[in-house]
N, CA, C and O atoms as a Tripos MOL2 file, in Angstrom:
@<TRIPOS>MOLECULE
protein
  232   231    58     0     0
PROTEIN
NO_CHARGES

@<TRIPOS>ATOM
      1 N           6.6700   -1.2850    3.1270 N.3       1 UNK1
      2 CA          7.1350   -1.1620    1.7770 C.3       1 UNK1
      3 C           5.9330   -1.3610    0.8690 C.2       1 UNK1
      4 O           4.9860   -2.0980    1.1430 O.2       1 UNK1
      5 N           6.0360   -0.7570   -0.0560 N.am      2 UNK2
      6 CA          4.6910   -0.7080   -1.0370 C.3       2 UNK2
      7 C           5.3010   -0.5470   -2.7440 C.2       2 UNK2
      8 O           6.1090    0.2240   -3.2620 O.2       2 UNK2
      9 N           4.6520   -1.4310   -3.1520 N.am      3 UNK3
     10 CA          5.0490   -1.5350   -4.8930 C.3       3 UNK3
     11 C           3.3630   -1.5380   -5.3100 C.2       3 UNK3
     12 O           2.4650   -2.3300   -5.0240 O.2       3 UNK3
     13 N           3.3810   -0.1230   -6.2160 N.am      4 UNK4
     14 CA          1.3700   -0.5660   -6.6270 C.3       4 UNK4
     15 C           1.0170   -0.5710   -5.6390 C.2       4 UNK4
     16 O           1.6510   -0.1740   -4.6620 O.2       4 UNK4
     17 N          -0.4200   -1.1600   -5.6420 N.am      5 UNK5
     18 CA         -1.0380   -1.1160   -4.4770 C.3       5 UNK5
     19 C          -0.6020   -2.4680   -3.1130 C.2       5 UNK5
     20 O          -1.1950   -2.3590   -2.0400 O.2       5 UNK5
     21 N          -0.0140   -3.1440   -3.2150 N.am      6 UNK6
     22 CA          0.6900   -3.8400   -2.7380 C.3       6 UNK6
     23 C           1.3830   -3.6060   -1.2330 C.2       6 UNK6
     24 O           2.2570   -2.7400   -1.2690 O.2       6 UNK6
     25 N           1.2330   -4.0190   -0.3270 N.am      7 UNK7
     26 CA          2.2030   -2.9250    1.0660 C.3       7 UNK7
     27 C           2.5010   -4.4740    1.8100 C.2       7 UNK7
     28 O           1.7500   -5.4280    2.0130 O.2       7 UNK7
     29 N           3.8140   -4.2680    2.0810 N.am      8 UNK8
     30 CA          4.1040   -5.5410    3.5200 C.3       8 UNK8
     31 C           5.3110   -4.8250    4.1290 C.2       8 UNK8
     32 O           5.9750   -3.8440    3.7950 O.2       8 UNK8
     33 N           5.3340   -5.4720    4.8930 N.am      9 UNK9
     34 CA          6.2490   -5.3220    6.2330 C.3       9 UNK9
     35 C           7.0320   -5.9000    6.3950 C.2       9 UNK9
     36 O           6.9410   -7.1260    6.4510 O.2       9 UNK9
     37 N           8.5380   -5.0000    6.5920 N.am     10 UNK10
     38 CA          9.9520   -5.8740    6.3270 C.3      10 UNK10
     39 C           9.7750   -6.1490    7.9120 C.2      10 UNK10
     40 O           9.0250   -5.7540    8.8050 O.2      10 UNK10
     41 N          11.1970   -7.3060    7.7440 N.am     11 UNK11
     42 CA         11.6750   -8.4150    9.0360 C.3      11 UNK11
     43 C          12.2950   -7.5040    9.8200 C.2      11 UNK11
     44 O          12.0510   -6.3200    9.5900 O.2      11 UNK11
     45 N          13.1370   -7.8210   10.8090 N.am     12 UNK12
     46 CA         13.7920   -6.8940   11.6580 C.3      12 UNK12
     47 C          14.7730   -6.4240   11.1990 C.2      12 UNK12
     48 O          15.2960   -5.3670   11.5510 O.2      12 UNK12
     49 N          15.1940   -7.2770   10.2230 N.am     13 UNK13
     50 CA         16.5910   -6.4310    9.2660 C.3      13 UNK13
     51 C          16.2620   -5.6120    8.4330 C.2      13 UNK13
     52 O          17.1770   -5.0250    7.8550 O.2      13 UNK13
     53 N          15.0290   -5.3230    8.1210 N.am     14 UNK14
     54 CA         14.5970   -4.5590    6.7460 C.3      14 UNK14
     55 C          14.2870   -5.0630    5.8960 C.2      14 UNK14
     56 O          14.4770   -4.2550    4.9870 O.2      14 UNK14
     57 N          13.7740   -6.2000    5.3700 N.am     15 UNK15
     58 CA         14.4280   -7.3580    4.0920 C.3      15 UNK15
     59 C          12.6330   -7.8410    4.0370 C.2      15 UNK15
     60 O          11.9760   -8.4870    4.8530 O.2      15 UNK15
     61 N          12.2930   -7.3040    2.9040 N.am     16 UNK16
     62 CA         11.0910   -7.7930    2.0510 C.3      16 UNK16
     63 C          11.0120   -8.5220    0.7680 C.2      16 UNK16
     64 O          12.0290   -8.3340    0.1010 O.2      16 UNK16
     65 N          10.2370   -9.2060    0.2620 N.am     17 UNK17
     66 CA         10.2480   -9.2630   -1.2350 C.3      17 UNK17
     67 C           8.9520   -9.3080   -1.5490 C.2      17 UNK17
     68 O           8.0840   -9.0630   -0.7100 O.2      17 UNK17
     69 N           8.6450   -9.6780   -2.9910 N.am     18 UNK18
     70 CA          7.6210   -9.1090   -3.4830 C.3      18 UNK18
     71 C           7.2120  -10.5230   -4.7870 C.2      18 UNK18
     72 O           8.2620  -10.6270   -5.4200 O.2      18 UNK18
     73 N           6.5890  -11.1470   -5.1420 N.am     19 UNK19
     74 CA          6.4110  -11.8290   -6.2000 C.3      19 UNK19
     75 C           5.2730  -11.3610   -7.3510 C.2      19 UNK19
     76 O           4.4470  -10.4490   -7.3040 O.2      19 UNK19
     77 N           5.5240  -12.2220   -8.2670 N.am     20 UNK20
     78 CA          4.6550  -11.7580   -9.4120 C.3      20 UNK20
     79 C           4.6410  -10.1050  -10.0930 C.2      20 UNK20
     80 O           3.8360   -9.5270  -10.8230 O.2      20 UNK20
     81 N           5.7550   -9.7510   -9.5520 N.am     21 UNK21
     82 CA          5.9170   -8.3210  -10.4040 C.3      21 UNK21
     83 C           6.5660   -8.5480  -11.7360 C.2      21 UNK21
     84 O           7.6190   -9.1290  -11.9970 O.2      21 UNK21
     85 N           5.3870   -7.7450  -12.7970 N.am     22 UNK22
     86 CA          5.5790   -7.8040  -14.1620 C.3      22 UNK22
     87 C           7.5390   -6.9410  -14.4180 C.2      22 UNK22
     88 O           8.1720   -6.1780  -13.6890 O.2      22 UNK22
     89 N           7.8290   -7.4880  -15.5850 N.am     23 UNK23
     90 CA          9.0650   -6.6870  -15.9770 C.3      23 UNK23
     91 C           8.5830   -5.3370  -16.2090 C.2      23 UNK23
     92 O           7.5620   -5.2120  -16.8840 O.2      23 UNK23
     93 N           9.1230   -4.3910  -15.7850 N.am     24 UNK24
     94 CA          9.5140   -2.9560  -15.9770 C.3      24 UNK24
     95 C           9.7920   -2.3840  -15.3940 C.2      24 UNK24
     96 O          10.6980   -2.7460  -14.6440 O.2      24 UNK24
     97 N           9.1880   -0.9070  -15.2520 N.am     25 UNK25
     98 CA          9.5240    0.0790  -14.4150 C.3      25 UNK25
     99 C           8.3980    0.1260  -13.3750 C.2      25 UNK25
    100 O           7.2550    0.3040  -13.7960 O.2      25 UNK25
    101 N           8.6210   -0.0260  -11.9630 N.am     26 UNK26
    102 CA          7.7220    0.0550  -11.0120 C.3      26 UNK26
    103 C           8.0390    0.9960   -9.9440 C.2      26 UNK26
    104 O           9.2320    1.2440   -9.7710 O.2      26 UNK26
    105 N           6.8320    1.7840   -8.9050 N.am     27 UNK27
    106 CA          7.3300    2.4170   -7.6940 C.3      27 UNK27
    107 C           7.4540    1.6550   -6.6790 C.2      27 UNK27
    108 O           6.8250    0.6420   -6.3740 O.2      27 UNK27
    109 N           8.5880    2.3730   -5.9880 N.am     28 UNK28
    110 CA          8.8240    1.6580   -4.5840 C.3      28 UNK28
    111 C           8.5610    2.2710   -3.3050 C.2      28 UNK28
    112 O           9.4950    2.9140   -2.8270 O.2      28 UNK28
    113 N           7.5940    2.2130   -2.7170 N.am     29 UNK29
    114 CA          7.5430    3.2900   -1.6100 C.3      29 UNK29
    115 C           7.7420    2.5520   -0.1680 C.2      29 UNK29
    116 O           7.1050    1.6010    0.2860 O.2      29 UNK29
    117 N           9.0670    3.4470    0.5430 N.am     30 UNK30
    118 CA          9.1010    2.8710    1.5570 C.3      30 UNK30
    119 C           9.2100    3.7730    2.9990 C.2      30 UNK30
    120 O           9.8570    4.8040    3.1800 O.2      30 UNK30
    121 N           8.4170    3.0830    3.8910 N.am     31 UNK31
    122 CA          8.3210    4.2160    5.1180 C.3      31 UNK31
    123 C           8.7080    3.3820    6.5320 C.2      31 UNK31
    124 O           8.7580    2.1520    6.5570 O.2      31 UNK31
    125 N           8.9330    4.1050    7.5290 N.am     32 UNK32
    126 CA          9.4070    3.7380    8.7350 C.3      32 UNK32
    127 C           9.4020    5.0350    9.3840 C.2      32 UNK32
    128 O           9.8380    6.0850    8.9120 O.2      32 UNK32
    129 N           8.6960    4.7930   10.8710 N.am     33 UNK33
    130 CA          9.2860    5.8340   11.9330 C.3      33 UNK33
    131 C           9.8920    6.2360   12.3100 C.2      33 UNK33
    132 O          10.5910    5.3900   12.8680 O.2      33 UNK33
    133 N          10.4460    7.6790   12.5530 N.am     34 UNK34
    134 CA         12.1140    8.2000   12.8690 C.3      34 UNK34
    135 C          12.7090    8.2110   11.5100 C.2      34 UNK34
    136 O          13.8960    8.5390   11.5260 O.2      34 UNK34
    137 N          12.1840    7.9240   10.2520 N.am     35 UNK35
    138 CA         12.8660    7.7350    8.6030 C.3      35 UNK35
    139 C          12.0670    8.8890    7.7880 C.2      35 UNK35
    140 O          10.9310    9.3130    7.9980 O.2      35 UNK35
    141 N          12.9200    9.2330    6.8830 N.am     36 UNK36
    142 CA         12.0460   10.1640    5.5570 C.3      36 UNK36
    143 C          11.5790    9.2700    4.5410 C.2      36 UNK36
    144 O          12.4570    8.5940    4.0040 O.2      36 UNK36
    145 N          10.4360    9.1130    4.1670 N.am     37 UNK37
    146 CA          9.7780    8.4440    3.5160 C.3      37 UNK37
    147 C          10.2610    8.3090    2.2760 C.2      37 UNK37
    148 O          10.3640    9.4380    1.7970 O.2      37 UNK37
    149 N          10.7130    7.2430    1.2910 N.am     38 UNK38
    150 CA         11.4340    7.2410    0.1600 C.3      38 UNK38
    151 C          10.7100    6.6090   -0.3770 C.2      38 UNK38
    152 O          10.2320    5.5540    0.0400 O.2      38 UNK38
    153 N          10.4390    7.2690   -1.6620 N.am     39 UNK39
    154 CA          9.5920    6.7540   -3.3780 C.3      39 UNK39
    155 C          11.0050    6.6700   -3.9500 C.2      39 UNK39
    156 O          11.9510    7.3730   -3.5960 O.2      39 UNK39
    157 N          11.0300    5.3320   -5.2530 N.am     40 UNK40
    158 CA         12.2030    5.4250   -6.0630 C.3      40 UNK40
    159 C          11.5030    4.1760   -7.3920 C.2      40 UNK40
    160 O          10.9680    3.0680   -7.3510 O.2      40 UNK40
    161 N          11.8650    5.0650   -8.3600 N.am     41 UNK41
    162 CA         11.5320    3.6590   -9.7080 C.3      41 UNK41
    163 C          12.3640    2.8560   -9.7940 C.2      41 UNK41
    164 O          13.4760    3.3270  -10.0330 O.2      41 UNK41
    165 N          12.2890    1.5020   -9.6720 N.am     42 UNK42
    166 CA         13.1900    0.6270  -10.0600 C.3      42 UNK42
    167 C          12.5200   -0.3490  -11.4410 C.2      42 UNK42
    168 O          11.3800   -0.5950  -11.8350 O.2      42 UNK42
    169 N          13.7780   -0.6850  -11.8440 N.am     43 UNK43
    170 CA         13.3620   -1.4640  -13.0730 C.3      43 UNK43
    171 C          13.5330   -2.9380  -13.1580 C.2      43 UNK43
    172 O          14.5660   -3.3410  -13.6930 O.2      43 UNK43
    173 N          12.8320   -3.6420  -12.7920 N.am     44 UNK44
    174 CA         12.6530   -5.4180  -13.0830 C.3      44 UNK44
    175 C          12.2150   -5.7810  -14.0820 C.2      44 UNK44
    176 O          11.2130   -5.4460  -14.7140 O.2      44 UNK44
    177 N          13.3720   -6.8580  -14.3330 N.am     45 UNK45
    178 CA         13.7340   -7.6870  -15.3170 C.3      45 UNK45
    179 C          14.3320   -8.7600  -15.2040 C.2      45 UNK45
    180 O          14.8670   -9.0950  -14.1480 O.2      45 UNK45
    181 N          14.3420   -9.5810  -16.4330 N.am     46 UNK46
    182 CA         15.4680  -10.8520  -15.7560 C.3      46 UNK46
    183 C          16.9990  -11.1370  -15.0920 C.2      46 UNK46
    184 O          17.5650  -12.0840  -14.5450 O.2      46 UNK46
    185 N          17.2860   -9.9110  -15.4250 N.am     47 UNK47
    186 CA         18.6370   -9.8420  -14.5780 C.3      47 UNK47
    187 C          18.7450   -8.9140  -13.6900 C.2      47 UNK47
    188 O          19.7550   -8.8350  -12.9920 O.2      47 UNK47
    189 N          17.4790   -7.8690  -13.5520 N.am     48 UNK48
    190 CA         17.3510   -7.0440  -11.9890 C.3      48 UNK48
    191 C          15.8050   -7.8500  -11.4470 C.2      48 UNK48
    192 O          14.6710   -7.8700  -11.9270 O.2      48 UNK48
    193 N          16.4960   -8.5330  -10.0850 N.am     49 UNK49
    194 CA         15.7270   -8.8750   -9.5200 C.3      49 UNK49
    195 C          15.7050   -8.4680   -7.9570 C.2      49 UNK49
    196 O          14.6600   -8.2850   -7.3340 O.2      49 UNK49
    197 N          16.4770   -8.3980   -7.6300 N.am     50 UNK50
    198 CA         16.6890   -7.9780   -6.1220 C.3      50 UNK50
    199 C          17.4780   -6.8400   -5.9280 C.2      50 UNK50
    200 O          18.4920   -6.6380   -6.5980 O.2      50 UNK50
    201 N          17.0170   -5.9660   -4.9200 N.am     51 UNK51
    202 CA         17.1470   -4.1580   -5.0340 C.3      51 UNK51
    203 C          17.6960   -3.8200   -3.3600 C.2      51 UNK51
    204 O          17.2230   -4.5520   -2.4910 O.2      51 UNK51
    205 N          18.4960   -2.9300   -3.0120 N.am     52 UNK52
    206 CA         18.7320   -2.5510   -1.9080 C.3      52 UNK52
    207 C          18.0730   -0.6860   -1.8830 C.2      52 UNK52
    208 O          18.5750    0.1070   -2.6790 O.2      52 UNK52
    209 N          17.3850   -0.3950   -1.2780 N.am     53 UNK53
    210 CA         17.3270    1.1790   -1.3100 C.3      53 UNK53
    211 C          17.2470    1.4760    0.3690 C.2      53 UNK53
    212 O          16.5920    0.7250    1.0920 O.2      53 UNK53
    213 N          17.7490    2.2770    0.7370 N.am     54 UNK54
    214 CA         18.7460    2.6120    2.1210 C.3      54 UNK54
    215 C          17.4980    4.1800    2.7470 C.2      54 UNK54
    216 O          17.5060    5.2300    2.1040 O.2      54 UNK54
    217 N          16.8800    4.0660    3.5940 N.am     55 UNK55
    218 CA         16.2020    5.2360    4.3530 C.3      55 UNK55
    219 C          17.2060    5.9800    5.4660 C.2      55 UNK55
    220 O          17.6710    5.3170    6.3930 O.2      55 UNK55
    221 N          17.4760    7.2530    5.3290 N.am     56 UNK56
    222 CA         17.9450    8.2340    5.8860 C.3      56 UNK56
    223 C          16.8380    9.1680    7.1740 C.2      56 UNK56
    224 O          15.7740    9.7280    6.9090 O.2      56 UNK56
    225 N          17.5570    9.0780    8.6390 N.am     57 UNK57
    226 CA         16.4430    9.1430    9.5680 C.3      57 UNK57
    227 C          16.6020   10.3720    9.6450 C.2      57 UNK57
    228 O          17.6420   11.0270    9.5820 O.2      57 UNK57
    229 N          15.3420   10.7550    9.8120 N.am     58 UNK58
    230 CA         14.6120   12.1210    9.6700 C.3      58 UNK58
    231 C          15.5720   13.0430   10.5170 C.2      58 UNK58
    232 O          15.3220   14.2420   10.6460 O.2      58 UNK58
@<TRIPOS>BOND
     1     1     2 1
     2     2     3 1
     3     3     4 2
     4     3     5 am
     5     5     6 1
     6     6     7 1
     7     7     8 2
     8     7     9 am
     9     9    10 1
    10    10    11 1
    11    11    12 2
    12    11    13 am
    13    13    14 1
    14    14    15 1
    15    15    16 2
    16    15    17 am
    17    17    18 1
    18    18    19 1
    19    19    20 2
    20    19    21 am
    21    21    22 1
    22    22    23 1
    23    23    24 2
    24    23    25 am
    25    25    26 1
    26    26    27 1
    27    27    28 2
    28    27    29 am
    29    29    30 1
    30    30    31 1
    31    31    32 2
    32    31    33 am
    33    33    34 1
    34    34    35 1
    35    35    36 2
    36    35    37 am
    37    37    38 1
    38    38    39 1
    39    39    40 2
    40    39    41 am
    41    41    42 1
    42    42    43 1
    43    43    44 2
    44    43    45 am
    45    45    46 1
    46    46    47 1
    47    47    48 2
    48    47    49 am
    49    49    50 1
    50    50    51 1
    51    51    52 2
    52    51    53 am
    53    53    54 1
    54    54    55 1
    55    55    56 2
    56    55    57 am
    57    57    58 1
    58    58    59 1
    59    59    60 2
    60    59    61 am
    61    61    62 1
    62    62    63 1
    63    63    64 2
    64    63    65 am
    65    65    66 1
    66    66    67 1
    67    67    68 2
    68    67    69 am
    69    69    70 1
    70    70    71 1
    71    71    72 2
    72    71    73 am
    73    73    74 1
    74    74    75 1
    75    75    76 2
    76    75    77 am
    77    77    78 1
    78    78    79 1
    79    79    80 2
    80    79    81 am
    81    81    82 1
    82    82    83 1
    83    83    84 2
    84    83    85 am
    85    85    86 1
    86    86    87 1
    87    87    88 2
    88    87    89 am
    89    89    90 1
    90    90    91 1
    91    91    92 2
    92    91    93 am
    93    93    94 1
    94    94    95 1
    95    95    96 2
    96    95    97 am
    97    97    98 1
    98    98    99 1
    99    99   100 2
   100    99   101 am
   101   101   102 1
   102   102   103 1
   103   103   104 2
   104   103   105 am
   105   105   106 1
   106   106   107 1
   107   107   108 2
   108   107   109 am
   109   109   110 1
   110   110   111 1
   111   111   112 2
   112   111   113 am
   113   113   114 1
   114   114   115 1
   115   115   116 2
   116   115   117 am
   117   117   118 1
   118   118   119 1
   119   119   120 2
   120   119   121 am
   121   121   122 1
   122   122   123 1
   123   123   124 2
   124   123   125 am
   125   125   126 1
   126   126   127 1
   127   127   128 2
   128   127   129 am
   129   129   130 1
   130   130   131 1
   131   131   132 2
   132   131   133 am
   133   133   134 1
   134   134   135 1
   135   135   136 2
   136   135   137 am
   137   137   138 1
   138   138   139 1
   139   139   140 2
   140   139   141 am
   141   141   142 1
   142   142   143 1
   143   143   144 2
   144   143   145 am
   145   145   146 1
   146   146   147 1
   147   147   148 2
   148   147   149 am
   149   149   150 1
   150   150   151 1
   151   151   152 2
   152   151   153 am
   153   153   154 1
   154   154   155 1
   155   155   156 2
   156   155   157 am
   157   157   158 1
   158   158   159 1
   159   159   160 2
   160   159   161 am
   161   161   162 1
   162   162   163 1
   163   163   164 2
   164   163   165 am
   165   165   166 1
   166   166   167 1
   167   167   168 2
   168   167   169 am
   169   169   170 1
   170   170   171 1
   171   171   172 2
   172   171   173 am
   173   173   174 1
   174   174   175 1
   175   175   176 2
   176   175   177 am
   177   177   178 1
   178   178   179 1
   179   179   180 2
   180   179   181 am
   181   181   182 1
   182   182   183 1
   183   183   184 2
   184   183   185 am
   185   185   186 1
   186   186   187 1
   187   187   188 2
   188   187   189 am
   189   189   190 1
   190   190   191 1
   191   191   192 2
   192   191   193 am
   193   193   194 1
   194   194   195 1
   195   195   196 2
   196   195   197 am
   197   197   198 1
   198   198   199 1
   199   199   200 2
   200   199   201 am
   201   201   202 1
   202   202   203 1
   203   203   204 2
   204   203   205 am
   205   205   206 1
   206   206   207 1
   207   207   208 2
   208   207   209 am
   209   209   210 1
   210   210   211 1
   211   211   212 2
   212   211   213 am
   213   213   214 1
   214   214   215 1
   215   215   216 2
   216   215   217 am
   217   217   218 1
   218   218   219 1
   219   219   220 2
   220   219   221 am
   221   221   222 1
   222   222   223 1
   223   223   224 2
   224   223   225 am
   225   225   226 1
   226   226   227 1
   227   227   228 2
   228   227   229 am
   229   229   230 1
   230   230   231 1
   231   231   232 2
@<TRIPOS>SUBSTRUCTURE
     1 UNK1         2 RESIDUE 1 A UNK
     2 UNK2         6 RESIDUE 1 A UNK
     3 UNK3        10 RESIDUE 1 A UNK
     4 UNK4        14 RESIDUE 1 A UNK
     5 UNK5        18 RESIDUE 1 A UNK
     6 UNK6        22 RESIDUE 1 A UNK
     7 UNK7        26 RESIDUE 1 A UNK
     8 UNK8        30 RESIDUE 1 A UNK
     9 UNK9        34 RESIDUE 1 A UNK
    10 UNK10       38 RESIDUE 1 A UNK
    11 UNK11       42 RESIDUE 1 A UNK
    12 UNK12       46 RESIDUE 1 A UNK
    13 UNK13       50 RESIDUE 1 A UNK
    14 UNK14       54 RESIDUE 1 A UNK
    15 UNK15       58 RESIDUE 1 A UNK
    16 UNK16       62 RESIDUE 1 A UNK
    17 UNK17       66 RESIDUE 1 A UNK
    18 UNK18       70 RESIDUE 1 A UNK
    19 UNK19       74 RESIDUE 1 A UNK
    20 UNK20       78 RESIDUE 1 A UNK
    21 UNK21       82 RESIDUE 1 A UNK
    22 UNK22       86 RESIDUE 1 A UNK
    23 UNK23       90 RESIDUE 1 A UNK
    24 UNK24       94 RESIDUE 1 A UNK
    25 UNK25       98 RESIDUE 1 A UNK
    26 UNK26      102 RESIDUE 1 A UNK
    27 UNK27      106 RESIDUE 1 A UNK
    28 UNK28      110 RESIDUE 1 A UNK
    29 UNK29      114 RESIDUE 1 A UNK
    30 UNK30      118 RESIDUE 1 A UNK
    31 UNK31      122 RESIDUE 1 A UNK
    32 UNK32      126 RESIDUE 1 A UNK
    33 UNK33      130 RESIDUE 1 A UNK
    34 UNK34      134 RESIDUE 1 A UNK
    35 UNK35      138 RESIDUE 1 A UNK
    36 UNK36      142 RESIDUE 1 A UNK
    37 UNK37      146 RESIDUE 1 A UNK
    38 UNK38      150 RESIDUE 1 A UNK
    39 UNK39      154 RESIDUE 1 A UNK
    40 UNK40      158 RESIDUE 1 A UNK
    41 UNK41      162 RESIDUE 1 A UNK
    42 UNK42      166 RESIDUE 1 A UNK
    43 UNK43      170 RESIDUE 1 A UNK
    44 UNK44      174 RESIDUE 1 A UNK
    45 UNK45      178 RESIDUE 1 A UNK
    46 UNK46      182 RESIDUE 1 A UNK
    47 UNK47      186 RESIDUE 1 A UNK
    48 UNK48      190 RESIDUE 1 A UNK
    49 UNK49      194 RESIDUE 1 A UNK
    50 UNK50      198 RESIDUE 1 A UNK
    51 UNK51      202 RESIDUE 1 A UNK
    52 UNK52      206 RESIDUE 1 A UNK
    53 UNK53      210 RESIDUE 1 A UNK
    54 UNK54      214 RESIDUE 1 A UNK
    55 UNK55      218 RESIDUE 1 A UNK
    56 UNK56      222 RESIDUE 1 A UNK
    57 UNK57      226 RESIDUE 1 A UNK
    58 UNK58      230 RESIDUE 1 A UNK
């Protein structure tokens, strides 16, 4: 998973997070093998803080 230049590696469930991201609009890029690679803007703020976005296998 990658926000900015930023990249880590979800757990076995999928499940990352991210700290110190400014409020706004940021990219989310996320990849996996056997998956289609998904970019999506999400918007953080004080009441969006935690995001689900779902990869569809290739």
């Amino acid at each position: 998973m990658k926000i900015g230049e930023t990249t880590k590696t979800t757990g076995s469930a999928g499940g990352c997070s991210f700290t110190g991201i400014k409020e706004g609009t940021v990219s989310v890029e996320i990849s996996k093998d056997g998956y289609t690679t998904k970019t999506e803007e999400i918007t953080v703020d004080e009441t969006h803080t935690s995001f689900t976005i779902s990869l569809v296998s290739a």
